[in-house]
C-alpha positions as CSV (number, residue, x, y, z in Angstrom):
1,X,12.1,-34.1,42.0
2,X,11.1,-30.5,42.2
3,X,8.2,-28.9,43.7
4,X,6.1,-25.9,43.5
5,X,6.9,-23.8,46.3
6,X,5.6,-20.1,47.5
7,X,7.7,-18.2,49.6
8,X,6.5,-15.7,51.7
9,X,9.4,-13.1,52.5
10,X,9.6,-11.8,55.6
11,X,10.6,-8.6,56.9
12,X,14.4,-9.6,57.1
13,X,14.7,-9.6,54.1
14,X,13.8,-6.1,52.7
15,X,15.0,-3.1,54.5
16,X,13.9,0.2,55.5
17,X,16.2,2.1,53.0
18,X,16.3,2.1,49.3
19,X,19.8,1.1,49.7
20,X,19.7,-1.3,52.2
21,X,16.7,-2.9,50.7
22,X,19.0,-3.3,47.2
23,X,21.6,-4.8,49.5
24,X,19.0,-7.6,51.7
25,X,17.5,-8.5,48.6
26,X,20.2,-9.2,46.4
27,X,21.4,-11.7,49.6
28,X,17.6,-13.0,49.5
29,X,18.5,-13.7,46.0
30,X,21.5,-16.3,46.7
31,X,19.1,-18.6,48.5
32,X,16.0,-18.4,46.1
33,X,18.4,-19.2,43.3
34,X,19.5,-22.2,45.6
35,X,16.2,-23.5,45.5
36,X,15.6,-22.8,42.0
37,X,18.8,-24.9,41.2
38,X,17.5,-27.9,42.6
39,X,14.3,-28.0,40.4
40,X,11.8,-26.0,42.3
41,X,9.2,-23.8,40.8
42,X,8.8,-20.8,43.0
43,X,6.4,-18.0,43.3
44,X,7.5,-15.7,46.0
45,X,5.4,-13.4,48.6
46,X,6.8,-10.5,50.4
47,X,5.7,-7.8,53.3
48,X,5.8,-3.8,52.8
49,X,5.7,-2.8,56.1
50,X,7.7,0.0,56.5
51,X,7.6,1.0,52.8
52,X,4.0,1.5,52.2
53,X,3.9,3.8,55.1
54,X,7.1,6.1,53.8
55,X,5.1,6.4,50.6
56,X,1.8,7.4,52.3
57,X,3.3,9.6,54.5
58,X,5.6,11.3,51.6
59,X,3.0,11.6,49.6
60,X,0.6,12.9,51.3
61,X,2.7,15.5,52.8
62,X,3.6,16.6,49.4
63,X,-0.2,17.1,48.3
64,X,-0.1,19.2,51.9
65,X,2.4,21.8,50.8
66,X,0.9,21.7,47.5
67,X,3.6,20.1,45.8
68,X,1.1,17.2,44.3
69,X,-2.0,17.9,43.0
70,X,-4.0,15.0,45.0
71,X,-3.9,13.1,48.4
72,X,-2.8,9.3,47.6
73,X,-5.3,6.5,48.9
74,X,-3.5,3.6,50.8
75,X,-4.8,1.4,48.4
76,X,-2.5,3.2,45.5
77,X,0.4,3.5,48.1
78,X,0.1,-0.7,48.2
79,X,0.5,-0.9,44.7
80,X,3.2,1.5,44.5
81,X,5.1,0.0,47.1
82,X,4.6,-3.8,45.9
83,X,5.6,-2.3,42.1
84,X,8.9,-0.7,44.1
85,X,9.8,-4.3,46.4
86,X,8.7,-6.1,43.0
87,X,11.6,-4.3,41.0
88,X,14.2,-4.9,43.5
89,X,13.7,-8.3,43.7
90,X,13.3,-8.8,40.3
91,X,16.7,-7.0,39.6
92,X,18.8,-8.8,41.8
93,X,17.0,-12.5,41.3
94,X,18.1,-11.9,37.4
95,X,21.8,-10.8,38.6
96,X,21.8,-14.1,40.3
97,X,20.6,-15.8,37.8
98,X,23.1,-14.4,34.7
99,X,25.9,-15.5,37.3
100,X,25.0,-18.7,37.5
101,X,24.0,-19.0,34.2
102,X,20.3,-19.8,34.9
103,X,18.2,-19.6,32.1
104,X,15.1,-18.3,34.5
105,X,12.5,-15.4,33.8
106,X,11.0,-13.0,36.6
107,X,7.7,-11.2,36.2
108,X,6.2,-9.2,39.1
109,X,2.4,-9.4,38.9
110,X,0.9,-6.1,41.0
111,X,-2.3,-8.4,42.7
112,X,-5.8,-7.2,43.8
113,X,-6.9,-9.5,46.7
114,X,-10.6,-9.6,47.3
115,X,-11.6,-8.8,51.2
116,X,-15.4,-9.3,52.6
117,X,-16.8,-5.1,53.0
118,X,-18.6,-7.0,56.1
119,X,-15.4,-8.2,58.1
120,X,-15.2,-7.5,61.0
121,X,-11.8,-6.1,61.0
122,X,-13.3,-3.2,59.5
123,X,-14.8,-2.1,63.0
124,X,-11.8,-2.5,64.7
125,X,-8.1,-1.3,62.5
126,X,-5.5,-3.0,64.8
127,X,-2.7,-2.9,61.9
128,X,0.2,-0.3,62.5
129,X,1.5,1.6,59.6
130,X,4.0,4.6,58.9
131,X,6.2,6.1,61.6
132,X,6.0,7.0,65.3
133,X,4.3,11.1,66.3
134,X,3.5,12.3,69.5
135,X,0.1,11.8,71.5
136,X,-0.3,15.3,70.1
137,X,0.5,14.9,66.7
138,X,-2.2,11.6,66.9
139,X,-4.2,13.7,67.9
140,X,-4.0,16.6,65.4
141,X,-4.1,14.3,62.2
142,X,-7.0,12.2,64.0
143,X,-9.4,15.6,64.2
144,X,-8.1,16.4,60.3
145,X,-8.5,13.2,58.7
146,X,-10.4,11.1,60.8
147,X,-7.5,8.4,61.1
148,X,-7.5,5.7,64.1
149,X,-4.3,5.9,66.4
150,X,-2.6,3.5,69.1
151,X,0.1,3.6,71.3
152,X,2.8,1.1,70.0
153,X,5.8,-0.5,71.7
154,X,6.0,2.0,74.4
155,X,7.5,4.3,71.6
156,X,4.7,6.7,70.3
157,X,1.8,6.5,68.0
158,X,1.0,5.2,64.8
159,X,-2.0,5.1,62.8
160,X,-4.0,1.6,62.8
161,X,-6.1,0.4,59.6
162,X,-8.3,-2.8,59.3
163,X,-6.8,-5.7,58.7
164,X,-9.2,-8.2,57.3
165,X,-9.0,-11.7,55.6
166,X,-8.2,-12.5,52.2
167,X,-11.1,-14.5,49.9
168,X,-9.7,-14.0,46.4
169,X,-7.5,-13.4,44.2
170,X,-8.2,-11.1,41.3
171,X,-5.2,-11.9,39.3
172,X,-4.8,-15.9,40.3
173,X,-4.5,-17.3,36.4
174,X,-2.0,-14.8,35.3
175,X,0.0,-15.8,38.2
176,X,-1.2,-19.5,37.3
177,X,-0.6,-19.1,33.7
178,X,3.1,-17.2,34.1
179,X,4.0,-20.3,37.0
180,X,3.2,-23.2,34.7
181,X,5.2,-21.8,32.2
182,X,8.5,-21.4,34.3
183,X,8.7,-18.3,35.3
184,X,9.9,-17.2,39.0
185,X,6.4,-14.8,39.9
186,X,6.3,-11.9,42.9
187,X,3.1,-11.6,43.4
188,X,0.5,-10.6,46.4
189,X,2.9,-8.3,47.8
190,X,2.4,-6.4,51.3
191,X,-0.6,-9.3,51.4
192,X,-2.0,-7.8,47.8
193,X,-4.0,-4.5,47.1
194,X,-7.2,-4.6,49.2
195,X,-9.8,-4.5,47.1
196,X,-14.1,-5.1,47.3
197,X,-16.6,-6.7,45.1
198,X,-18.5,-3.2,44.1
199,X,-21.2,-3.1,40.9
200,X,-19.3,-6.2,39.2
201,X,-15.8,-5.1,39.4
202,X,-13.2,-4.4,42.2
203,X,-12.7,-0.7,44.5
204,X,-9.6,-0.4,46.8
205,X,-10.1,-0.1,50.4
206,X,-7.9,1.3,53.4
207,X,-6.6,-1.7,55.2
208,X,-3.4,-3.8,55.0
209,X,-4.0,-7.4,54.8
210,X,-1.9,-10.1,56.4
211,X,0.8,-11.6,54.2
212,X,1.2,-14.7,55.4
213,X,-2.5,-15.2,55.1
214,X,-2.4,-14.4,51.6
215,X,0.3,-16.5,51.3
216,X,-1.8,-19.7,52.4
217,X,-4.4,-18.4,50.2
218,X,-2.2,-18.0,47.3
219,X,-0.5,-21.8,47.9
220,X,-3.9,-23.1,48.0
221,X,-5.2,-21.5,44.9
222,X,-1.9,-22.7,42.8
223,X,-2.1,-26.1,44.7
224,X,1.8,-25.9,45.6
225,X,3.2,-28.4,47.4
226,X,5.2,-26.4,49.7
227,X,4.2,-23.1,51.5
228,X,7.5,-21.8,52.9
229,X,7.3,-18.6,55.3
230,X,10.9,-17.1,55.9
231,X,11.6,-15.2,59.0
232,X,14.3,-14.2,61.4
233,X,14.9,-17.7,62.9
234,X,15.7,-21.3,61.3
235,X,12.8,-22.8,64.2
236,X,9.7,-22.0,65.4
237,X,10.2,-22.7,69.2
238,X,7.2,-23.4,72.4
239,X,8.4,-21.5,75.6
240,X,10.5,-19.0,73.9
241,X,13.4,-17.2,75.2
242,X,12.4,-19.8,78.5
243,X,15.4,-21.8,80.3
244,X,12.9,-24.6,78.8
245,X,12.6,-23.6,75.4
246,X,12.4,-26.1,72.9
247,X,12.8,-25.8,68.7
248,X,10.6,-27.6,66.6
249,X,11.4,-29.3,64.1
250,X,9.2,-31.5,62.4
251,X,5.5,-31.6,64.0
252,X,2.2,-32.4,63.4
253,X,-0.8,-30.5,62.3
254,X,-2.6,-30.9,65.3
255,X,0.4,-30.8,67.5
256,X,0.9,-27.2,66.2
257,X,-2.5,-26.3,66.6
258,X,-2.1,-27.2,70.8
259,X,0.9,-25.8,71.3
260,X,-1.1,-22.3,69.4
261,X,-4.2,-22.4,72.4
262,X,-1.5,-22.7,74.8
263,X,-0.4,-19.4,73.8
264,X,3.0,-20.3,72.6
265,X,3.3,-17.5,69.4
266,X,3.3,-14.1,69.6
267,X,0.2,-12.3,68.1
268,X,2.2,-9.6,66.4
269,X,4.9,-11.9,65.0
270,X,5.4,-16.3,64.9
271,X,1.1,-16.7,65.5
272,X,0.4,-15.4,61.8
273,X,2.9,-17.9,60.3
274,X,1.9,-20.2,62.3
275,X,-1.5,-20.0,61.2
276,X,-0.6,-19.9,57.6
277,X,1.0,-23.0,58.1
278,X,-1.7,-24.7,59.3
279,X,-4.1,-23.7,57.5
280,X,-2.4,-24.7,54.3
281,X,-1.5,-28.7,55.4
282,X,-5.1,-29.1,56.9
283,X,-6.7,-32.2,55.5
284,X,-4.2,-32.2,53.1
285,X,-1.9,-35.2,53.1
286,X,1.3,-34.8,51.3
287,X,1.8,-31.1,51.9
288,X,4.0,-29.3,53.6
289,X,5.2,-25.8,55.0
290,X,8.2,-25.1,56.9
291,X,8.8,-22.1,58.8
292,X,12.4,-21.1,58.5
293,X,15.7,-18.3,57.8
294,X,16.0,-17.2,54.6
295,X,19.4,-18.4,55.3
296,X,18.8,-21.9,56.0
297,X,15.5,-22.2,53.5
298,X,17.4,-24.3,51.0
299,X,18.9,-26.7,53.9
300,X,15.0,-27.1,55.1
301,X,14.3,-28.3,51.4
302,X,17.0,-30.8,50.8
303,X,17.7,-32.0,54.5
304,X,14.6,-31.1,56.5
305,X,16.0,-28.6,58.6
306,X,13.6,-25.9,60.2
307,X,10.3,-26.3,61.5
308,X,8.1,-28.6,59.1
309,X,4.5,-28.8,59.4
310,X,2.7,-31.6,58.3
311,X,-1.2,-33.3,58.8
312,X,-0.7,-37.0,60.2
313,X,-2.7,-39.6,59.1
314,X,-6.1,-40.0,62.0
C-alpha cells in the first residue's frame, strides 16, 4: 500500500551549473518516478545552496554597475532560486513520467515559512552563502553593506546570515489541497522564503533556514508517513571514516538520539538530518524516516535498505 512520503533533496542532487543541474535532476527523476510507481504520494523538498548565492551575487553586482535599477533582498533571491530548482525538476519529473506513461501532475508551490523575529539565530548568522573573496574583499563589502563574514574551510571567506527555525508554513493547504488530489508538489525549497509575522501579514527577512528542518516541519504538518532525507551515502554511520565504523541501518529513536550527544554527526552536514529525523518519529508510533542515496531511496522503501529511524515502544 502506498504512503505519503516528503523527500528532502539533497545537495547531490542539483548542481552548481545550469547544465549540470538539468543533467542531476533529470537522474533524480528516475528514482522519484520509482517511488511513484509503487503507489507513493510524494511531495519533494530541495536545498539552494549554491544557487541562491550566484543569484545574489549576480544581481547585485548588476544593480552596482548600474545595469539594474535596484539591489535584490536575499529574501527575493530565495524565491527566485526555488522558482529556478522548481522548474527543473518539474521538467524533467514530467519527462520521466511521459516515458513511462505515468499519468502524474507536478506543481511547484514558491513557500513562505514563518521564522520567530526573536530567535536567536538572529544575533549570531553562522550560515555560509555565495562564493569565496579574500580577507580583504570581506572586509571591503563588510564596511559597505554591513554584511557578517567567516573564514570557511580553510578556503576564504564567505558571508554568514542567520539561520533560524522554522514555525509555519504560510502556504501548508495549497500544498495540502494540491497533495490530496495527486499531484507530485516541490514545495519549501532552499528551507522556504524566510518570512515574519509583521502588522497581520508576512515581510521577508535575510536568513537561510535549514531544509531538512523544514522538511520535518513540512511531514508533520501534512502527517506523512514517511520523511525521507536523500544525501550522498545509502547509511548514516557512528565513528565515521574510523577502522570501527559501523552503518546503521534500522535504529531506534532514542538509540539515534545517544549516538547524536556522543558527537557522532557532523554539525555542518549528517547532524541536521539527523535531527529531522528524529524529530519527525518522536512519540509517533508507526512513522518512519530513512536517511539514504537518492540512488538507493526506492530499495529503502520496498526492502528496508538505508538507515531507518523509528520510536520503539517504552
Amino acid at each position: 500500500m502506498g504512503k505519503k512520503i516528503v523527500i528532502a533533496l539533497g545537495g547531490n542532487a542539483l548542481g552548481n551549473s545550469v547544465s549540470e543541474q538539468l543533467a542531476q535532476v533529470s537522474e533524480a527523476a528516475v528514482s522519484i518516478a520509482n517511488l511513484i510507481e509503487t503507489g507513493n504520494e510524494l511531495v519533494i523538498t530541495h536545498g539552494n545552496g549554491p544557487q541562491v548565492g550566484m543569484i545574489h551575487k549576480g544581481l547585485n553586482h548588476s544593480y552596482s554597475e548600474g545595469v539594474i535599477g535596484t539591489e535584490m533582498p536575499f529574501a527575493e533571491c530565495s524565491a527566485l532560486s526555488g522558482g529556478y530548482i522548481g522548474y527543473h525538476i518539474q521538467n524533467a519529473l514530467v519527462n520521466e513520467f511521459k516515458k513511462r506513461g505515468l499519468d502524474k501532475q507536478v506543481a511547484t508551490v514558491i513557500t513562505q515559512v514563518v521564522v520567530d523575529p526573536e530567535d536567536p539565530a538572529f544575533n549570531g548568522p553562522s550560515k555560509p552563502i555565495g562564493e569565496f573573496v579574500s580577507f580583504e574583499e570581506s572586509e571591503r563589502i563588510a564596511r559597505e553593506k554591513g554584511y557578517v563574514f567567516v573564514e570557511d574551510s580553510g578556503r576564504g571567506y564567505r558571508r554568514v546570515v542567520p539561520s533560524p527555525q522554522p514555525v509555519d508554513i504560510v502556504e501548508i493547504e495549497a500544498i495540502r489541497k494540491l497533495s490530496d488530489e495527486g499531484m507530485v508538489v516541490i514545495a519549501c525549497g532552499g528551507g522556504g522564503i524566510p518570512v515574519v509575522a509583521v502588522d497581520g501579514g508576512y515581510k521577508g527577512v535575510d536568513a537561510v533556514i535549514d531544509k531538512d528542518a523544514t522538511s520535518n516541519l513540512l511531514a508533520e504538518l501534512l502527517d506523512a508517513n514517511v520523511l525521507m532525507v536523500l544525501t550522498a551515502v545509502d547509511n548514516v554511520a557512528i565513528n565515521f571514516n574510523k577502522p570501527d565504523m559501523r552503518k546503521l541501518q534500522r535504529v531506534s529513536r532514542t538509540d539515534l538520539e545517544k549516538y547524536v550527544l556522543e558527537g557522532h554527526f557532523a554539525k555542518g552536514s549528517m547532524l541536521p538530518k539527523v535531527q529531522a529525523a528524529i524529530g519527525f518519529v518522536r512519540n509517533r508510533l508507526g512513522r518512519e524516516a530513512v536517511i539514504t542515496s537518492l540512488e538507493n531511496s526506492a530499495l529503502a522503501m520496498a526492502e528496508g535498505n538505508g538507515t531507518i529511524v523509528y520510536e520503539a515502544l517504552t
